[in-house]
N, C-alpha and C positions, 0 to 999 in steps of 0.2 A: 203248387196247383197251376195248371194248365190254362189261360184264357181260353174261352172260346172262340169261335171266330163270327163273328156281325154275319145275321142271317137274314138282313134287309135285303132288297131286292137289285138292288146295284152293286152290293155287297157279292150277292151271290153270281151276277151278272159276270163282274170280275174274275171272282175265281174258277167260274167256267173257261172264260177265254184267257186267261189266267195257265191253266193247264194242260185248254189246247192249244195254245205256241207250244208250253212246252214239249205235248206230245208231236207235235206237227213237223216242230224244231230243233230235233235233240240235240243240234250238235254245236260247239262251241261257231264255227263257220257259219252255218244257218242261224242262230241268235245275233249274230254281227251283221249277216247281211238283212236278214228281219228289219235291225230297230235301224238302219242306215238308209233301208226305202219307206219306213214309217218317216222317220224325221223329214226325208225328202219329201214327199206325198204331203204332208201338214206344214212344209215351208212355203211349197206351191201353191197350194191351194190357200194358206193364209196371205201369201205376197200379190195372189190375183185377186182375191175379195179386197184388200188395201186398193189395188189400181183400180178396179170398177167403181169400190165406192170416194176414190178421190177423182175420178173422171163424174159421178156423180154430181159429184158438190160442188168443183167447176164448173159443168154444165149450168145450174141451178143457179152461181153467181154472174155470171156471163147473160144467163136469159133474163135474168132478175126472176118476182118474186112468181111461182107456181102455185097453181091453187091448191092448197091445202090435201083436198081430197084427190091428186095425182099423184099426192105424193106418199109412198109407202114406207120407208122409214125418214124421219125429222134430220133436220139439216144435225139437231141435239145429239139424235143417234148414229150419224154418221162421223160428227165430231170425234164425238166419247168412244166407238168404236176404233176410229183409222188411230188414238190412242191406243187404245189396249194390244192393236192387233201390231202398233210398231215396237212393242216391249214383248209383246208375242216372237215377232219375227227374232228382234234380238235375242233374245234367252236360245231359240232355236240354233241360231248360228254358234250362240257357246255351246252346245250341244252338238252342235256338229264337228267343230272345232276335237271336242272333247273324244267325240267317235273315231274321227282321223287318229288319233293316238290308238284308241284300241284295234282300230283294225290293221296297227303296226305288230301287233301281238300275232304271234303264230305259235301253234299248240301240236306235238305230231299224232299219229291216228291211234297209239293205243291211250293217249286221253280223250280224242275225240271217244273214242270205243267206252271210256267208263263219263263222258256225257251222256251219252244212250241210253247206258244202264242206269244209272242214279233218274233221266229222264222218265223213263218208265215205273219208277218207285214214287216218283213227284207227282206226276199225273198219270195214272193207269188209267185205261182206256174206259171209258163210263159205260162201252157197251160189249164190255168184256160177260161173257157168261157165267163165271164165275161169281163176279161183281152182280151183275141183275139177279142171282138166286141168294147172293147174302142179300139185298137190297129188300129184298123180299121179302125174306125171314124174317131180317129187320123188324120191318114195320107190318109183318102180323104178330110181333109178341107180344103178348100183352104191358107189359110194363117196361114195356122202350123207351126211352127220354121224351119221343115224342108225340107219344097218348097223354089225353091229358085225363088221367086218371086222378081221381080227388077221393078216393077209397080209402 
């Protein structure tokens, strides 16, 4: 028997964008270069929020104490942050690390070519025609999984 898949809201969030990479990205090249400007983009953007909020805290020991209500996040949260976010950066750089090896990987175009095709089985287009008139059908039957008929 089959699990089903979590139909909470984050859940379903994921497997939206989830299947548009895939469809966006079919190709073994486009997945590589995808997750290699994600990881960049969230090392940047984590190693500049570390230097803002460690230029923070310096500031703040330097002028001594600020009053309370100027300040928007606590010396507390900036501590326990510039934490989190230097185990953040780490992890990232093994992850980058880890990337440099696959993108030593080269694949020629007729697997690129059945990327595509398996792409298209994975995520088909959710505004496929076809798809909108089964979607349809669907859930006018009456006893679809997701009526909640108690008959």
């Amino acid at each position: 028997m089959t699990e089903e898949p979590c139909q909470c809201s984050d859940c379903q969030r994921f497997y939206k964008e989830h299947d548009r990479l895939i469809r966006e990205f079919p190709t073994f090249k486009q997945q590589q270069e995808l997750n290699w400007a994600s990881i960049q983009s969230f090392r940047t953007l984590c190693t500049k929020i570390t230097d803002d909020l460690q230029k923070e805290l310096s500031e703040r020991e330097t002028n001594g104490d600020i009053n309370s209500e100027e300040k928007h996040i606590s010396d507390l949260e900036i501590s326990e942050a510039l934490d989190e976010l230097e185990s953040v950066n780490a992890y990232l750089y093994s992850i980058e690390a880890l990337m440099e090896r696959i993108f030593d990987t080269k694949i020629s175009n007729n697997v690129e070519t059945k990327f595509r095709e398996i792409a298209k089985e994975l995520a088909p287009d959710p505004l496929n025609m076809d798809r909108l008139i089964l979607n349809r059908l669907f859930h006018q039957t009456p006893d679809s999984p997701d009526k909640k008929n108690i008959n």
